[in-house]
C-alpha positions as CSV (number, residue, x, y, z in Angstrom):
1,X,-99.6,188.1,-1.7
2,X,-100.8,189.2,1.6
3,X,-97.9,189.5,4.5
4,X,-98.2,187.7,8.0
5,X,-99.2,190.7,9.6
6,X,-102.6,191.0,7.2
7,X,-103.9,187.9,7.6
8,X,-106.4,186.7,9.5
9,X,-105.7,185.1,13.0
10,X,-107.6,183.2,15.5
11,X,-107.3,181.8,18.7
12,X,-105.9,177.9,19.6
13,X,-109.3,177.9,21.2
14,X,-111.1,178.6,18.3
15,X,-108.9,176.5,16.0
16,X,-109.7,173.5,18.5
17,X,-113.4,173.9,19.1
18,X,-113.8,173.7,14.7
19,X,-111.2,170.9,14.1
20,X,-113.0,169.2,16.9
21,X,-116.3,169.5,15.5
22,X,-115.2,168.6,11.8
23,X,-113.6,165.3,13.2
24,X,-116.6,164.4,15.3
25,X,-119.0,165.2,12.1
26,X,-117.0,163.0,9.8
27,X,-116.8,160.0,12.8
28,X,-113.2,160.3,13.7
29,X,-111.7,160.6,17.7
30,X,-109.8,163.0,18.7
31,X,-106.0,164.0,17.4
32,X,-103.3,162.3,19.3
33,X,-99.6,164.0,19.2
34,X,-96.8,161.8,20.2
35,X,-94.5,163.7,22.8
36,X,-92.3,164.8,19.9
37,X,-94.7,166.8,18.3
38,X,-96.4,168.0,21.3
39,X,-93.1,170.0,22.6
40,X,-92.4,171.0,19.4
41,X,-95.9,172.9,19.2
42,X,-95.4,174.2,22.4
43,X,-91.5,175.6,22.0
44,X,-93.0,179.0,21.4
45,X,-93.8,178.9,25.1
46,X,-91.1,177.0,26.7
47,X,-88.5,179.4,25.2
48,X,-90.5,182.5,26.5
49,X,-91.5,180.6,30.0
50,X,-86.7,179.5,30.1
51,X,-86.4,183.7,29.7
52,X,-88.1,184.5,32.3
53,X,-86.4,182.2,35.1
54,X,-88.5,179.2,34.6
55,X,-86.7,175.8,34.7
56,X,-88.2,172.9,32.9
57,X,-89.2,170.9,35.6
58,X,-91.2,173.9,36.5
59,X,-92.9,174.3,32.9
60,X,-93.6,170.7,33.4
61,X,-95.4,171.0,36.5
62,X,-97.4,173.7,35.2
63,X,-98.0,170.8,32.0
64,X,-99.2,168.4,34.8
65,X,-101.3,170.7,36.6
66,X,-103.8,172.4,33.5
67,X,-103.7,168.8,31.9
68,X,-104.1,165.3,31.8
69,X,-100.7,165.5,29.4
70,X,-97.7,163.3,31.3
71,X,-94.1,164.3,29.8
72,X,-91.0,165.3,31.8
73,X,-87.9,167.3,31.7
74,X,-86.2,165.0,29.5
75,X,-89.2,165.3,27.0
76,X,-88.8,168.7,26.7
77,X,-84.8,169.1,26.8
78,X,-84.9,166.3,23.8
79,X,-87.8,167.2,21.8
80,X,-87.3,171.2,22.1
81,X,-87.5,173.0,19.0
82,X,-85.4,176.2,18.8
83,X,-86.4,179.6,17.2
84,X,-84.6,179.9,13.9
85,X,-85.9,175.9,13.3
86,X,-89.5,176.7,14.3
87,X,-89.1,180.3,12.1
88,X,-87.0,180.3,10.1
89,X,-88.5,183.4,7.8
90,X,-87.8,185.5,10.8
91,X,-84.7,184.3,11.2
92,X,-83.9,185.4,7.1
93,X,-84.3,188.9,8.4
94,X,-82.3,188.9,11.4
């Protein structure tokens, strides 16, 4: 079995530009996340942003200003996911 650090990895970008094109070919819209599932995706980033000094409201501004996407602080102190929740096989080794 190949470990996490041998396979293959690509860019959100990427990832985006082919799922977008798959659900275009076989006639579907675009993928829609509810809030929830939206901060969750993006925890990775939130946690890094709250180490360096940045507050939530100032993560969500940044949100607001690279995207049509309209969530709040509240949003992201609910629907938050923390580290050992979002990897836990990391946190096995820890």
């Amino acid at each position: 079995m190949q470990s996490e650090s041998d396979q293959q990895r690509y860019p959100v970008e990427e990832a985006v530009k082919a799922q977008k094109a798959l659900r275009q070919v076989a006639g579907l819209g675009p993928e829609m996340f509810p809030v929830q599932t939206f901060v969750g995706m993006i925890s990775d980033e939130i946690e890094s942003l709250r180490k360096l000094g940045t507050s939530d409201e100032e993560i969500v501004a940044l949100i607001h200003q690279h995207s049509s996407i309209e969530i709040n602080e509240k949003d992201i102190s609910e629907y938050f996911v923390p580290a050992e929740q979002r990897h836990p096989e990391k946190s096995k080794f820890e």
